[in-house]
Each structure stands twice: as structure tokens, then as C-alpha cells.
N, C-alpha and C positions, 0 to 999 in steps of 0.2 A: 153400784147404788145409784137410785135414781138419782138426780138434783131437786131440792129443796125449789117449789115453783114459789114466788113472795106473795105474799097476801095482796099487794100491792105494788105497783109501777113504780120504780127505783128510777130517783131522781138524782140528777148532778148537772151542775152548769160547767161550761167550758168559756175561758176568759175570750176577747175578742183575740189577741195575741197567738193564740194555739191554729188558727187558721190558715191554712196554705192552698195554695193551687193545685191543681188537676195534674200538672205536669214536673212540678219542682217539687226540692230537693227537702226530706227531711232528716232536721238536723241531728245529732245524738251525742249530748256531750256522755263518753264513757266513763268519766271521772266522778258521775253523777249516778248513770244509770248504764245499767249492763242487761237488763231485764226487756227489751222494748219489745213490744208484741203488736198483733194488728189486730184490728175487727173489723169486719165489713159489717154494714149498717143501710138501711135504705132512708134516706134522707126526706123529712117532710117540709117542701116549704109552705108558710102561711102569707094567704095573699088579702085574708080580710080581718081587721081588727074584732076580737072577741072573747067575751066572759063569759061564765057559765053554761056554756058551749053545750048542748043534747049530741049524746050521741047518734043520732037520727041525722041532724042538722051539721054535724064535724066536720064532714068532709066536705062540703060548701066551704069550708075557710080557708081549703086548702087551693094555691096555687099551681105548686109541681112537687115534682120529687127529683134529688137527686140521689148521687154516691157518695157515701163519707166511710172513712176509716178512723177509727176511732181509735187511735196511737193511744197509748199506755204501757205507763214505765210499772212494770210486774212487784221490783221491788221495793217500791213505794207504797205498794200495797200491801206486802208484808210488812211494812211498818207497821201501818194502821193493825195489820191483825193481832201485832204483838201488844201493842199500845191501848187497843180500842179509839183510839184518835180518829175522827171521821174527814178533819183537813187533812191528815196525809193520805189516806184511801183517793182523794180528789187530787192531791197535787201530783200524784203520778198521769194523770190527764191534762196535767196546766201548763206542759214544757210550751216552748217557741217554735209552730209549724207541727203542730202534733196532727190536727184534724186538718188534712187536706180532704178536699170534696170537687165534685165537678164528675166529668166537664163542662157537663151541661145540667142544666134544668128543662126538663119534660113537664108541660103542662098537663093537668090534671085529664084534660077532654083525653089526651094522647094514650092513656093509664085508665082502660075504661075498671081495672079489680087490681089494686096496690097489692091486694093477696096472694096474688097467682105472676109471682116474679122468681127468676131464679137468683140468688146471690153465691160467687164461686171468688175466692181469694185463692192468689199462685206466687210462693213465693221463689224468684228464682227460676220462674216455669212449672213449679212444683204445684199441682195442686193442693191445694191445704183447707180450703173448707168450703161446702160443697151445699147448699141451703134451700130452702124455698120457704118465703113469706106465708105461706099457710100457715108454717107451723109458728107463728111467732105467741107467743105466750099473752099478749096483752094487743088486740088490735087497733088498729090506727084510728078509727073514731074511740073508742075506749079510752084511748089514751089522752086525744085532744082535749074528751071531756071531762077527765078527771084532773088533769093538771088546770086547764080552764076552770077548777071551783075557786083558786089561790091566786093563778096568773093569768092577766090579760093580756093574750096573743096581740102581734101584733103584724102587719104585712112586712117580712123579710126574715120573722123570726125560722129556725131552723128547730126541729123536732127528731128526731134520731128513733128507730126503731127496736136498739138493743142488739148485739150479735149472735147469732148460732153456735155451735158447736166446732172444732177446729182450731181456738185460737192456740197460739203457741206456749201458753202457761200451761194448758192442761193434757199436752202429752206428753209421752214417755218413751225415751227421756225431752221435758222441753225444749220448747227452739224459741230463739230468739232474734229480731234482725240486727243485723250489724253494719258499720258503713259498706259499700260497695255491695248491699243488697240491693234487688229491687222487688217491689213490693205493687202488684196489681187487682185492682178489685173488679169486678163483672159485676153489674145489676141488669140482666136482661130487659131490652128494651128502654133501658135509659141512659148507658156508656159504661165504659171505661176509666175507672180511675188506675196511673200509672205515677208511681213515686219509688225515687231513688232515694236510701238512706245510706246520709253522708256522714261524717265526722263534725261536729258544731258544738 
């Protein structure tokens, strides 16, 4: 069956605490969560302050892009589905060191079509998801300017793309990472994100 595509750009914030480095270590306390999955995401950063942003006009605000993985604890979100509680759907994304990104930031001149990128997640060397930015569901000016009606952007804010298909909740049977995995994401033409998940 197909998936349900949303009327509209599904939104969530991630606390500043969930951030980690390009190259270090994410945490997983098991006692908590057994669920922990990955996303690959093409990361937008914003380099000019702005409100009600035209979609025409969106990508002028943008600085660069980087790589983010968008950790999420699976079973946290079965809470919410049982509950309808919209904070536990969220707090399975709020652990400590969840969204590592990097390693770099690519300036926009370098990115002349943010569409025509490939995104590939390997876990353990395994490929596991295998993507290209055309197909993404809601595009990158789309997006600035419709979150831009509520929030005003600001130079360092980070904007997330949403992930493709691959991640580890929705195979069969699921997978999920554990300490002494590692965990790598490809965004063609903008790096390498590589993180070890540890025990924390």
C-alpha cells in the first residue's frame, strides 16, 4: 500500500542538546530505548533572517547544506500511537546526541540544484537506504515558505528535509542500531556523516 503523502509539511523541533558531531559517538541508553533508528536528511542551513519567505525568493535565505541523521527512538513513538500524545511522538527525537550533522557545510553557490543529490545510509557497511532529493515530497523552497508564514528564520537556523524510505522501523523484520554499530550517511557532493553508537 502506498503511504499516505500529508496534506502538509510535518513539523517538529529538536532541542539544542540532541546535537552532535560529524564524527562522535551516539549515545543509547537501552534501559530507555531499544528502538533506535536512523534517517538520512539533507540539511538546510539559513544564512538570512526572514518571514513570509516566497517561494520564488526561499532559496536566497539559504546559506548551505549540510548532512544530518535524524536518530529516533522507534519506541517512543509507539507510545504516542497508542496514547495519541503528540509529546511522546517528539521525545523519541529529544535523547542527548541524537542529531549528529556535518561535516561540513557546503555553500549554496557550490549546490547549483539541492534536487539532484543522492542520499545513501550504510549500516555496518550495509547499504540500507539508497535516495535522491527529487523525489522528496515537499521541496526546499516549499518548505521555507511555508514554515516562514509562523517562524521567522533566522542565520544558523537548520531546516531538515525529511527522510526516504530504508529506515529501520519499516523493514521486515526491523533493524535497529545498537552500541558497537556504526552508522554512515552520503549526501553526494556535500560529505560524509560517520557515527559510532555507543552505550550512554
Amino acid at each position: 500500500r502506498e503511504p499516505k503523502i500529508p496534506s502538509a509539511p510535518v513539523l517538529f523541533t529538536k532541542a539544542p542538546t540532541t546535537v552532535n558531531g560529524p564524527f562522535d559517538a551516539v549515545p543509547v541508553d537501552r534501559t530507555v530505548t531499544t528502538q533506535v533508528d536512523w534517517e538520512a536528511e539533507l540539511g538546510v542551513i539559513i544564512g538570512i533572517t526572514g518571514k513570509n519567505i516566497t517561494r520564488a525568493n526561499a532559496l536566497s535565505h539559504v546559506f548551505g547544506y549540510t548532512v544530518i541523521n535524524d536518530v529516533s527512538a522507534r519506541d517512543w513513538v509507539e507510545h504516542f500511537r497508542r496514547t495519541g500524545n503528540p509529546d511522546l511522538n517528539r521525545a523519541g527525537k529529544q535523547f542527548p546526541g541524537f542529531t549528529p550533522l556535518g561535516p561540513c557545510i557546503v555553500t549554496r553557490d557550490e549546490i547549483p540544484d539541492p534536487h539532484a543529490l543522492t542520499l545513501k545510509t550504510s549500516l555496518n557497511g550495509k547499504l540500507m537506504q539508497d535516495a535522491h532529493t527529487s523525489n522528496l515530497i515537499y521541496r526546499i523552497p516549499e518548505l521555507i515558505s511555508y514554515f516562514s508564514q509562523w517562524y521567522c528564520f533566522e542565520p544558523g537556523d537548520i531546516l531538515t528535509t525529511g527522510s526516504p524510505s530504508g529506515v529501520g522501523f519499516g523493514r521486515k523484520p526491523p533493524v535497529f542500531m545498537k552500541p558497537g554499530d556504526l552508522v554512515e550517511i552520503e549526501v553526494s557532493g556535500v560529505g560524509t556523516l560517520s557515527n559510532p553508537i555507543v552505550a550512554g
